[in-house]
mmCIF file of the N, C-alpha and C atoms, coordinates in Angstrom:
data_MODEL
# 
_entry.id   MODEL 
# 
loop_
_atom_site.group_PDB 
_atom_site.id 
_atom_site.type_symbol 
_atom_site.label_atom_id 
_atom_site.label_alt_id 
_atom_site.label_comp_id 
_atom_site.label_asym_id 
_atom_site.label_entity_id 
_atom_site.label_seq_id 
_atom_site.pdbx_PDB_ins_code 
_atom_site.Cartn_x 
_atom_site.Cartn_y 
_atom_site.Cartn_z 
_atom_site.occupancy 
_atom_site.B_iso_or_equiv 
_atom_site.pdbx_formal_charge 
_atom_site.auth_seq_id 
_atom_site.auth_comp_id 
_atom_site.auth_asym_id 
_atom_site.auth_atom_id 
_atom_site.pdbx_PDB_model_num 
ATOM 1   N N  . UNK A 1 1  ? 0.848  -1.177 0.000  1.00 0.00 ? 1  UNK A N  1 
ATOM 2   C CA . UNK A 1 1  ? 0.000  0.000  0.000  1.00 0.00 ? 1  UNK A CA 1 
ATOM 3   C C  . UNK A 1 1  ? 0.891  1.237  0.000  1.00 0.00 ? 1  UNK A C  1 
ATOM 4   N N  . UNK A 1 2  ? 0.697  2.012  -0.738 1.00 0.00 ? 2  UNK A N  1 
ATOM 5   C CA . UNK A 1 2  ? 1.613  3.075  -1.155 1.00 0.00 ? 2  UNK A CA 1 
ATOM 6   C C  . UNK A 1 2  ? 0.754  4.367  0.073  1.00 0.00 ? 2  UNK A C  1 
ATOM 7   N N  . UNK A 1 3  ? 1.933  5.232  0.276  1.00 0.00 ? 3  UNK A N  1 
ATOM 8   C CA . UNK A 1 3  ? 1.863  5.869  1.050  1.00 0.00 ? 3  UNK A CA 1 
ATOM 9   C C  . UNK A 1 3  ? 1.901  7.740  0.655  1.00 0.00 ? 3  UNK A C  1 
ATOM 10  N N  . UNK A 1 4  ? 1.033  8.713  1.312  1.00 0.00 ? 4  UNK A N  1 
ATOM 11  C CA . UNK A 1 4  ? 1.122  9.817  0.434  1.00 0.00 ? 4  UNK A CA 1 
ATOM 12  C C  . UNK A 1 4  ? 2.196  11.354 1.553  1.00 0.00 ? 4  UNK A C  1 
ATOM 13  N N  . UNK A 1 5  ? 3.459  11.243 0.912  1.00 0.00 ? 5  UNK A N  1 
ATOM 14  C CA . UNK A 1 5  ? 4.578  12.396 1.710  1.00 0.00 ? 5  UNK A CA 1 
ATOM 15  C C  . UNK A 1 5  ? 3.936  13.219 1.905  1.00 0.00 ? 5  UNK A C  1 
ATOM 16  N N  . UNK A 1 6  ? 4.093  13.823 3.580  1.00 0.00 ? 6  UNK A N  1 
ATOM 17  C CA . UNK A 1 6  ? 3.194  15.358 3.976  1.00 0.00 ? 6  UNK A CA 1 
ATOM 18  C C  . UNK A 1 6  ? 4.428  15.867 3.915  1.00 0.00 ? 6  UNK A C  1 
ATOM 19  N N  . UNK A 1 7  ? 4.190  16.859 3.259  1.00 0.00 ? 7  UNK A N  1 
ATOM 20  C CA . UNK A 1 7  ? 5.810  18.289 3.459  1.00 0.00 ? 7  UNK A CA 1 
ATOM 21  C C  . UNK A 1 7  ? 5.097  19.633 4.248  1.00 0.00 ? 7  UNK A C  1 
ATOM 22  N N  . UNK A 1 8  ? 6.011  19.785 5.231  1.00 0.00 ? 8  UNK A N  1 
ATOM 23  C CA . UNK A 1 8  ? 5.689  20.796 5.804  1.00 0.00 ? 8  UNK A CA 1 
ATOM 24  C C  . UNK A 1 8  ? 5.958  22.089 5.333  1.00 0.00 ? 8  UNK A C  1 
ATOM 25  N N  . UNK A 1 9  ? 4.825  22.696 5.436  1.00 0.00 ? 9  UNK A N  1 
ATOM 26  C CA . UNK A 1 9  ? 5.244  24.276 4.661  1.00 0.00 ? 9  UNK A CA 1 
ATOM 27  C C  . UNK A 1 9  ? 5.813  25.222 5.695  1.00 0.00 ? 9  UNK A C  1 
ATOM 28  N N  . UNK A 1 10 ? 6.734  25.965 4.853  1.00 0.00 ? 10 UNK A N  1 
ATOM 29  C CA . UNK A 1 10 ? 7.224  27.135 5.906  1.00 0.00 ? 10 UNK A CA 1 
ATOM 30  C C  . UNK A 1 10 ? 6.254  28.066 6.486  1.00 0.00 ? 10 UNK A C  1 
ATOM 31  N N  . UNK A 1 11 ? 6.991  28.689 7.380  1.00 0.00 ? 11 UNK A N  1 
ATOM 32  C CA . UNK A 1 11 ? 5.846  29.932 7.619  1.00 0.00 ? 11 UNK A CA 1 
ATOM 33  C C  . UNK A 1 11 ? 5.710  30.697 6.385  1.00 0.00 ? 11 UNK A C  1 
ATOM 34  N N  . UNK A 1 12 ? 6.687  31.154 5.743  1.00 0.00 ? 12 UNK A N  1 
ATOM 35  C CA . UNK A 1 12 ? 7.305  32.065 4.349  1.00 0.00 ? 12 UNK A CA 1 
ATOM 36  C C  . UNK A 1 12 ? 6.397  31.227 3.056  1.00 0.00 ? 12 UNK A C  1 
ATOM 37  N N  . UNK A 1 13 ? 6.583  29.970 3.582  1.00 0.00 ? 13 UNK A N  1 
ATOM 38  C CA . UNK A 1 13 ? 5.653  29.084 2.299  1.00 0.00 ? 13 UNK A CA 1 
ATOM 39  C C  . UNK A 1 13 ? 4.350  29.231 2.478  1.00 0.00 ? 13 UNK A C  1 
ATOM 40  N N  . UNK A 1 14 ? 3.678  28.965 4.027  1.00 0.00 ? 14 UNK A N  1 
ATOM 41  C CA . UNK A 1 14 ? 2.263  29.433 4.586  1.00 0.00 ? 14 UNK A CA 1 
ATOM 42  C C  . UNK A 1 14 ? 2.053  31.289 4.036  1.00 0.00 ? 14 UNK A C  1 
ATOM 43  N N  . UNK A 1 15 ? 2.772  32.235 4.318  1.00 0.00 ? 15 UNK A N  1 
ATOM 44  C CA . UNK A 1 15 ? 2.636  33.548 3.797  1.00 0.00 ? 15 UNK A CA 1 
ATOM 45  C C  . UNK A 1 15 ? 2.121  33.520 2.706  1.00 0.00 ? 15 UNK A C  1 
ATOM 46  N N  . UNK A 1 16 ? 3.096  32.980 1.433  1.00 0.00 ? 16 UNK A N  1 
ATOM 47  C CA . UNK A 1 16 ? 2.756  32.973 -0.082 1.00 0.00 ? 16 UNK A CA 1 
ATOM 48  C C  . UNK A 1 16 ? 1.422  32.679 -0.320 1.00 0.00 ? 16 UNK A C  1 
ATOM 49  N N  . UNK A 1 17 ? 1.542  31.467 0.306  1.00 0.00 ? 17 UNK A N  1 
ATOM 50  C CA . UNK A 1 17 ? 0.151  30.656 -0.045 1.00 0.00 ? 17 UNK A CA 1 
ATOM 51  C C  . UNK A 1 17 ? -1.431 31.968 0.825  1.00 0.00 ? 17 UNK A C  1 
ATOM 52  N N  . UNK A 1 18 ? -1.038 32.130 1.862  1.00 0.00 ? 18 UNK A N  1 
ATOM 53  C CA . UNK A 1 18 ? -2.140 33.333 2.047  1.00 0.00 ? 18 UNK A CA 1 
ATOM 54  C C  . UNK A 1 18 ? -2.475 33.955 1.290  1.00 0.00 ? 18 UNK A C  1 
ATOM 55  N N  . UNK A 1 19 ? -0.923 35.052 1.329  1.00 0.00 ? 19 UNK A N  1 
ATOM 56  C CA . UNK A 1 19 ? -1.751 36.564 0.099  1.00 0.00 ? 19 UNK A CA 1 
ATOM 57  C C  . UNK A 1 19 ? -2.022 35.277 -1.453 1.00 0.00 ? 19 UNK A C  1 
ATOM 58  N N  . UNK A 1 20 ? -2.262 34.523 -1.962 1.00 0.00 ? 20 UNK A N  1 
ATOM 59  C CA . UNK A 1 20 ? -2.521 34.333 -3.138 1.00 0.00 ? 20 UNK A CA 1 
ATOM 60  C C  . UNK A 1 20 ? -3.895 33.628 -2.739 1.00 0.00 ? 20 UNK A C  1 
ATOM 61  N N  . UNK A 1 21 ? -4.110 33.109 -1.564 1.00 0.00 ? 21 UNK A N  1 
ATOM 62  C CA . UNK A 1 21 ? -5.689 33.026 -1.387 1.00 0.00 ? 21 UNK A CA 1 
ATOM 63  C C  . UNK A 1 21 ? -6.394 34.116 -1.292 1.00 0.00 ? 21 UNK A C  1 
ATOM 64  N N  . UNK A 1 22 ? -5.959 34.808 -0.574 1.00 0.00 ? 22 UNK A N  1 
ATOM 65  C CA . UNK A 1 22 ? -6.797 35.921 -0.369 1.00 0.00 ? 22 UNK A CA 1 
ATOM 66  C C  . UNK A 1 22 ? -6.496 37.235 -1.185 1.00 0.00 ? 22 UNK A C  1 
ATOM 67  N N  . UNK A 1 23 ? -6.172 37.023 -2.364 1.00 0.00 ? 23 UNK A N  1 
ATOM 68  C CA . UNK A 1 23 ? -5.585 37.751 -3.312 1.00 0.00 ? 23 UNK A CA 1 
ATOM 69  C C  . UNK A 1 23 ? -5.468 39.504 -2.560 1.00 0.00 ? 23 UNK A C  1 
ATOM 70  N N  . UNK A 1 24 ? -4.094 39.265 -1.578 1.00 0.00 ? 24 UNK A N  1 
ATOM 71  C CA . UNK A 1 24 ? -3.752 40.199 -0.825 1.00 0.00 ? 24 UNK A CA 1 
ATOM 72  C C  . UNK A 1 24 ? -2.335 40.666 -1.696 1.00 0.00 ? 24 UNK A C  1 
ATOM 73  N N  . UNK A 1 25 ? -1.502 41.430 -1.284 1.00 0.00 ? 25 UNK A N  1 
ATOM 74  C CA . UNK A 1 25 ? -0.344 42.207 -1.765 1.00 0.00 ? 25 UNK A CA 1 
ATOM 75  C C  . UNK A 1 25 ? 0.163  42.806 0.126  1.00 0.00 ? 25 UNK A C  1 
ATOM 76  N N  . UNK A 1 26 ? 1.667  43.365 -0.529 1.00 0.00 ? 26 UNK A N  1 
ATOM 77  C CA . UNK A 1 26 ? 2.296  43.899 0.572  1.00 0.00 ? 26 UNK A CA 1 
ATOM 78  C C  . UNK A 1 26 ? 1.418  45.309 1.321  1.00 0.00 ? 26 UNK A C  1 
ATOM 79  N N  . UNK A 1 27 ? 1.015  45.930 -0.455 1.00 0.00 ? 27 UNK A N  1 
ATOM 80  C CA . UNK A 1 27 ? 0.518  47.067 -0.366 1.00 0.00 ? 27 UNK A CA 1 
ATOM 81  C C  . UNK A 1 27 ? -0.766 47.046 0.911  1.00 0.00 ? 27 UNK A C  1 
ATOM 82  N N  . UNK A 1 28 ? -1.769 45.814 0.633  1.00 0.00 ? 28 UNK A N  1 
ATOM 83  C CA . UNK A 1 28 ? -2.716 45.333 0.784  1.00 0.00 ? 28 UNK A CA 1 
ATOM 84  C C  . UNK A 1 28 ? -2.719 45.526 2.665  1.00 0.00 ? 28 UNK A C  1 
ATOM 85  N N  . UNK A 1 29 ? -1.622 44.641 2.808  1.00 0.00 ? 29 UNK A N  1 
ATOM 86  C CA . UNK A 1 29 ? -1.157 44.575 4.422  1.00 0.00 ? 29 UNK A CA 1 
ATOM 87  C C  . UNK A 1 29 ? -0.637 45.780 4.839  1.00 0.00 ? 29 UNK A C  1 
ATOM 88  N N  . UNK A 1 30 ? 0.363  46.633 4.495  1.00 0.00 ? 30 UNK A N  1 
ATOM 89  C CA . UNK A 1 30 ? 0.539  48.002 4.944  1.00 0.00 ? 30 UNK A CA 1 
ATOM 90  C C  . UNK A 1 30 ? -0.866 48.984 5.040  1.00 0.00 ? 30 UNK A C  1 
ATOM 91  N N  . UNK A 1 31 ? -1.680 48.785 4.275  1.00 0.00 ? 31 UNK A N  1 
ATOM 92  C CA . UNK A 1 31 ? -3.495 49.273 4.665  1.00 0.00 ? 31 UNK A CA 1 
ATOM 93  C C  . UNK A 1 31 ? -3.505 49.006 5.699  1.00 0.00 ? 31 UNK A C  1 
ATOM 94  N N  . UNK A 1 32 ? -3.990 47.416 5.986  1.00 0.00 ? 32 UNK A N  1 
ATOM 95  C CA . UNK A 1 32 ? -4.542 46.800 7.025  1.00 0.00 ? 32 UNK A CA 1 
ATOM 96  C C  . UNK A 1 32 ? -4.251 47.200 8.462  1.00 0.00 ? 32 UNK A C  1 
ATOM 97  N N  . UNK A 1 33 ? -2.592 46.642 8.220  1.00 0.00 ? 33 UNK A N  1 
ATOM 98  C CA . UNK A 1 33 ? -1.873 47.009 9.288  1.00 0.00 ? 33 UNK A CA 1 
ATOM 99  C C  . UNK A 1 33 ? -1.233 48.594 9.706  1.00 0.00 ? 33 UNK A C  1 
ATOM 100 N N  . UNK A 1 34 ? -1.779 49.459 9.306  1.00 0.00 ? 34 UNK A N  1 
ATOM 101 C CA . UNK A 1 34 ? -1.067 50.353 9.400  1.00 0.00 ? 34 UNK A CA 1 
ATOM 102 C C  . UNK A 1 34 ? 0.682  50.932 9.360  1.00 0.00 ? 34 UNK A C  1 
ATOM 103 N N  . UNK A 1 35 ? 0.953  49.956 8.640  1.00 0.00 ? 35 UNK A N  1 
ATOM 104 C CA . UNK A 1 35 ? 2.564  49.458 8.652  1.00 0.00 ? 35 UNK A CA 1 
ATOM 105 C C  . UNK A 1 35 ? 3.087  50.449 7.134  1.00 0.00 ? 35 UNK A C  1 
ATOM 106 N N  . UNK A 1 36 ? 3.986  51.229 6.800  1.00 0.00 ? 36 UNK A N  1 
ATOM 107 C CA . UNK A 1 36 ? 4.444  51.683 5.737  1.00 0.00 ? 36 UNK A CA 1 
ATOM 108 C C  . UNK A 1 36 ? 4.386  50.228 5.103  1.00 0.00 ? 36 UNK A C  1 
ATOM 109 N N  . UNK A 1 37 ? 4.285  50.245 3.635  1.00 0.00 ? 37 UNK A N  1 
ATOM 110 C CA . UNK A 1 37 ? 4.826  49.583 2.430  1.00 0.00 ? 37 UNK A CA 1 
ATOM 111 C C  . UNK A 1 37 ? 6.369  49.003 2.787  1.00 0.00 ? 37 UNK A C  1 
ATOM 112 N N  . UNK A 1 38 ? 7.139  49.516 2.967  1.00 0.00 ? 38 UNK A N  1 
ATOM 113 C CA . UNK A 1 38 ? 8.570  49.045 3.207  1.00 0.00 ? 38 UNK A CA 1 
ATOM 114 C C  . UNK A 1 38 ? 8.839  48.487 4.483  1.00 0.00 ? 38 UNK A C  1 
ATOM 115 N N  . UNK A 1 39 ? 7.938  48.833 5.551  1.00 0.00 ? 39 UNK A N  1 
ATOM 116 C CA . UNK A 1 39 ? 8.306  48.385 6.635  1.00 0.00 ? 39 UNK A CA 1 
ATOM 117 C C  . UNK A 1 39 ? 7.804  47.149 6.430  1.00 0.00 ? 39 UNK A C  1 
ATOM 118 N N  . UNK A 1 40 ? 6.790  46.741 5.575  1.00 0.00 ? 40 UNK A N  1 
ATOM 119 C CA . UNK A 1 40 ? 6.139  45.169 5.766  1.00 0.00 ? 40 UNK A CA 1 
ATOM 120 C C  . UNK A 1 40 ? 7.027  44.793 4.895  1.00 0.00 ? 40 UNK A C  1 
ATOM 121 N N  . UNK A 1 41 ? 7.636  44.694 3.996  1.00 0.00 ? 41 UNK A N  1 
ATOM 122 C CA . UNK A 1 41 ? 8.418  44.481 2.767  1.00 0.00 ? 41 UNK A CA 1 
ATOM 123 C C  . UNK A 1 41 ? 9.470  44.206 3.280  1.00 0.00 ? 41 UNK A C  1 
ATOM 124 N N  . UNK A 1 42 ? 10.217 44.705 4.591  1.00 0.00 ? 42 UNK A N  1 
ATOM 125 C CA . UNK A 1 42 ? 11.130 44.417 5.212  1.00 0.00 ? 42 UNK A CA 1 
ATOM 126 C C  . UNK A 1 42 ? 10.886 42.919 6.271  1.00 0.00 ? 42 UNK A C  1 
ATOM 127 N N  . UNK A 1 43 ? 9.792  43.664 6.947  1.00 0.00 ? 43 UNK A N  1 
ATOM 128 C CA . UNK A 1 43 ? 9.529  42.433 8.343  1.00 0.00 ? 43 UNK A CA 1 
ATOM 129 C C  . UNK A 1 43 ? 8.819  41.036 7.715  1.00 0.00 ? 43 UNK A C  1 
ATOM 130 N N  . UNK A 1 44 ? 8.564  41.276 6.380  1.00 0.00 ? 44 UNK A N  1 
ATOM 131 C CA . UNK A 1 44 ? 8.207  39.227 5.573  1.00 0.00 ? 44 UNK A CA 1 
ATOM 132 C C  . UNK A 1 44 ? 9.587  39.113 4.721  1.00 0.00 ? 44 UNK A C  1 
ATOM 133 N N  . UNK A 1 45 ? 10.463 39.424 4.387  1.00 0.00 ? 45 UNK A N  1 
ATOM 134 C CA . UNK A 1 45 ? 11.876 38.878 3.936  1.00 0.00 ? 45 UNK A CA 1 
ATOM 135 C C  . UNK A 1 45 ? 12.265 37.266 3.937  1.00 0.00 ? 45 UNK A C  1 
ATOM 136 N N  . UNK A 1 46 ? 12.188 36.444 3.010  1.00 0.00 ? 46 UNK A N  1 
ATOM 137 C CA . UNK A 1 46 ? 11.965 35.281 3.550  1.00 0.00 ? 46 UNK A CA 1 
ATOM 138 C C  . UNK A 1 46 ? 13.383 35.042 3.906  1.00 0.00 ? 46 UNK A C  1 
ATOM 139 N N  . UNK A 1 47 ? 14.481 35.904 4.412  1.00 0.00 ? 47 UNK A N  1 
ATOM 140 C CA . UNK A 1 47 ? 15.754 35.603 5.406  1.00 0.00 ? 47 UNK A CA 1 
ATOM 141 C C  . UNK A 1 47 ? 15.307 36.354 6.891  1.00 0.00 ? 47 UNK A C  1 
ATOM 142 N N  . UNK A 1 48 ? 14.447 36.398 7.052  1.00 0.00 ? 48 UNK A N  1 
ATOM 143 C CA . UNK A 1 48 ? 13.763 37.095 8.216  1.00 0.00 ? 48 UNK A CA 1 
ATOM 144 C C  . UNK A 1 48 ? 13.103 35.999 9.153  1.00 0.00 ? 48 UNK A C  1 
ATOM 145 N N  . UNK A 1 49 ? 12.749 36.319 10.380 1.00 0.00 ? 49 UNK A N  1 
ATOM 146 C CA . UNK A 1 49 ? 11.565 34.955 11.092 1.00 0.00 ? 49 UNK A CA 1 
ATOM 147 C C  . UNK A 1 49 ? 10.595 36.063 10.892 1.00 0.00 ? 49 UNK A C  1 
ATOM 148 N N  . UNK A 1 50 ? 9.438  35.666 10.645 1.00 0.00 ? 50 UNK A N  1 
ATOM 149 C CA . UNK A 1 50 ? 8.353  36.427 10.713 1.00 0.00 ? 50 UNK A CA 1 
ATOM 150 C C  . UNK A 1 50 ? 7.428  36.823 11.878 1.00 0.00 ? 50 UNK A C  1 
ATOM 151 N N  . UNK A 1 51 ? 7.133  37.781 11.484 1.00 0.00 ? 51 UNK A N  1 
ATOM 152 C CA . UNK A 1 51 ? 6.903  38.808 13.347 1.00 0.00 ? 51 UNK A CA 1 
ATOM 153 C C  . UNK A 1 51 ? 5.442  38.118 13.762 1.00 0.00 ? 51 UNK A C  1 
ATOM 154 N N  . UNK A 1 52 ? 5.639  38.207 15.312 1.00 0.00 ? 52 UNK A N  1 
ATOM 155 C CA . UNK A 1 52 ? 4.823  37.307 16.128 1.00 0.00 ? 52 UNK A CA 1 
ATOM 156 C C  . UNK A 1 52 ? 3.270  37.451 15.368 1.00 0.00 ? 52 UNK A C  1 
ATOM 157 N N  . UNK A 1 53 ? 3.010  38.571 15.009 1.00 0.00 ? 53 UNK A N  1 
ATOM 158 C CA . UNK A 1 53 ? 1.386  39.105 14.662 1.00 0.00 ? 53 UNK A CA 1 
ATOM 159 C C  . UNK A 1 53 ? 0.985  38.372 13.115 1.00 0.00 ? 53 UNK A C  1 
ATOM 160 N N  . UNK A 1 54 ? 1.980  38.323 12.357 1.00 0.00 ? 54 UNK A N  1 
ATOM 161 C CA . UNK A 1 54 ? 2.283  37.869 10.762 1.00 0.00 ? 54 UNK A CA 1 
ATOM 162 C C  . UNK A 1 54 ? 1.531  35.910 11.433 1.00 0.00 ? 54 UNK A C  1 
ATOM 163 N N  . UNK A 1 55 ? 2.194  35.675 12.215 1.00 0.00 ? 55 UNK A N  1 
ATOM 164 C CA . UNK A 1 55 ? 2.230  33.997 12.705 1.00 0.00 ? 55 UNK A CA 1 
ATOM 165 C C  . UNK A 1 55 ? 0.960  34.380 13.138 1.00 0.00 ? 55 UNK A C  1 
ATOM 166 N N  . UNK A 1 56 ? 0.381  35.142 14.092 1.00 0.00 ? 56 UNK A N  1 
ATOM 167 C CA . UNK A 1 56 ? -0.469 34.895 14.522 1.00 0.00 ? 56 UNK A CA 1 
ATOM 168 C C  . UNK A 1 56 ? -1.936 35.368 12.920 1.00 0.00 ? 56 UNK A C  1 
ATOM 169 N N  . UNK A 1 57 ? -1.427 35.383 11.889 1.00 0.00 ? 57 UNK A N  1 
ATOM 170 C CA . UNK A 1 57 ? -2.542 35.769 11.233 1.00 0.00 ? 57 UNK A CA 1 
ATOM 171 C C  . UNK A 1 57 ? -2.669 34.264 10.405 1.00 0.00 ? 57 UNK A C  1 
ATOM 172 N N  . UNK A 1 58 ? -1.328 33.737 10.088 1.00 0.00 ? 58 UNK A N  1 
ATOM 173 C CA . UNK A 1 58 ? -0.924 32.418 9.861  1.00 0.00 ? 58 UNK A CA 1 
ATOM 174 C C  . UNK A 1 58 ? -1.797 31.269 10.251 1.00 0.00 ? 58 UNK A C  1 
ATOM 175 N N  . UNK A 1 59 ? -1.831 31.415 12.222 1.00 0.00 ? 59 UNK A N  1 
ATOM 176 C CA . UNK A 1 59 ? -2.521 30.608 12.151 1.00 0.00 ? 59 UNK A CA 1 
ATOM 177 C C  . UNK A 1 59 ? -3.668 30.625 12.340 1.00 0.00 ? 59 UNK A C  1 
ATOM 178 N N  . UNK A 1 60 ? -4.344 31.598 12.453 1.00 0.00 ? 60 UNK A N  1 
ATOM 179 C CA . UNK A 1 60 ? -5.611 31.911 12.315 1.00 0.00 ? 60 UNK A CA 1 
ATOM 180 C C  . UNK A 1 60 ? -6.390 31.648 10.677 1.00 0.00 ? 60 UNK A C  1 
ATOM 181 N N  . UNK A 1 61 ? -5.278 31.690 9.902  1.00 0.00 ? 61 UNK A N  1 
ATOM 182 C CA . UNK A 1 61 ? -5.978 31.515 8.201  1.00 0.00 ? 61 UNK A CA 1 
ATOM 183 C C  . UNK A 1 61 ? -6.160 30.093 8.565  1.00 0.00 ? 61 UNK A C  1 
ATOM 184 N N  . UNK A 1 62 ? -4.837 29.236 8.973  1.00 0.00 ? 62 UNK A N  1 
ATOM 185 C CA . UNK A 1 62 ? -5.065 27.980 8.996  1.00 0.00 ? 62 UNK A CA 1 
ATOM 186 C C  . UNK A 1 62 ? -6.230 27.238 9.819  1.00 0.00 ? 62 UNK A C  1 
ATOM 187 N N  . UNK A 1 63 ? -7.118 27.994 10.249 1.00 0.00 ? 63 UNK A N  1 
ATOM 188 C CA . UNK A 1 63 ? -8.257 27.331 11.663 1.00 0.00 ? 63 UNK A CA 1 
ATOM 189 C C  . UNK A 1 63 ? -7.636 27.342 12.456 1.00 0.00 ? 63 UNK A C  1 
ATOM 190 N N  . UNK A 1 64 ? -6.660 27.518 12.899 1.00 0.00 ? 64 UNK A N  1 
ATOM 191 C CA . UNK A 1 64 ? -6.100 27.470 14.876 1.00 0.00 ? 64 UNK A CA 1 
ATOM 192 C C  . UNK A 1 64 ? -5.991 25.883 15.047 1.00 0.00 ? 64 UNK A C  1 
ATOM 193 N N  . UNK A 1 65 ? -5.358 25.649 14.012 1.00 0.00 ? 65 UNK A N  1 
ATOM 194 C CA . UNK A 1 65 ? -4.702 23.832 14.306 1.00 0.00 ? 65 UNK A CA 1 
ATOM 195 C C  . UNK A 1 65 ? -3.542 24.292 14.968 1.00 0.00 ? 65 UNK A C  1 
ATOM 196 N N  . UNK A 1 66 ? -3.634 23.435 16.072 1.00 0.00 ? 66 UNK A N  1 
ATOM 197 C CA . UNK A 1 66 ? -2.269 23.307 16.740 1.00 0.00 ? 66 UNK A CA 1 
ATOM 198 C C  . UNK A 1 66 ? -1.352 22.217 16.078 1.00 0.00 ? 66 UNK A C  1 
ATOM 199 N N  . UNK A 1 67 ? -0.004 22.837 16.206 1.00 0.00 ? 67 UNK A N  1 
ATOM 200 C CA . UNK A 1 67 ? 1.173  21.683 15.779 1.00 0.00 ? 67 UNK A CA 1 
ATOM 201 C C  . UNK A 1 67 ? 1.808  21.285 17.238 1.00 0.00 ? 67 UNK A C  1 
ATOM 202 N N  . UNK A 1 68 ? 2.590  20.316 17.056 1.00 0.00 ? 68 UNK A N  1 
ATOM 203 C CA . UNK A 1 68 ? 3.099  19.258 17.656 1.00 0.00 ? 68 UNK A CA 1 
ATOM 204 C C  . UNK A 1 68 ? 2.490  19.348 19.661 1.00 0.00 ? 68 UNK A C  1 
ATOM 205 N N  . UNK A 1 69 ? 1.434  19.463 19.635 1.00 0.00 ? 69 UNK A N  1 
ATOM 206 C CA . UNK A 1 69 ? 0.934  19.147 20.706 1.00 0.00 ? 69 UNK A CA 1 
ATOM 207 C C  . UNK A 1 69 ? 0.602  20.292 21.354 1.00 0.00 ? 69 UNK A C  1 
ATOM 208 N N  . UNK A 1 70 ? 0.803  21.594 20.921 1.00 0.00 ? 70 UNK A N  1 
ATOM 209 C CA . UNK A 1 70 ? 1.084  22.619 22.176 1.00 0.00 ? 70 UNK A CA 1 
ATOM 210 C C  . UNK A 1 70 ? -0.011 23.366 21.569 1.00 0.00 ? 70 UNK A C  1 
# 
């Protein structure tokens, strides 16, 4: 019985995949958030960790599944 690989997505991979569901932009989030254009452009950098509020929108898109137990 063949078996089907789960790959875990990054947070940076979870991001992408957001703004293209919710056909959002940087611009889109500097609205929202009251954040300049560059300042969000800076704080999602995918050589960056992404800021606590970014995760917390993360997992809120995702339903509020918890990972590894916690």
């Amino acid at each position: 019985m063949g078996y089907i690989k789960t790959q875990l997505m990054t947070n940076h991979q979870k991001l992408k995949a957001l703004l293209k569901d919710r056909g959002l932009s940087y611009h889109d989030i500097s609205d929202i958030t009251g954040h300049s254009y560059n300042s969000v452009k800076s704080m999602l950098q995918p050589n960056k960790e992404l800021p606590r509020w970014m995760k917390l929108v993360l997992f809120v898109w995702e339903g509020g599944k918890k990972e590894n137990g916690h």
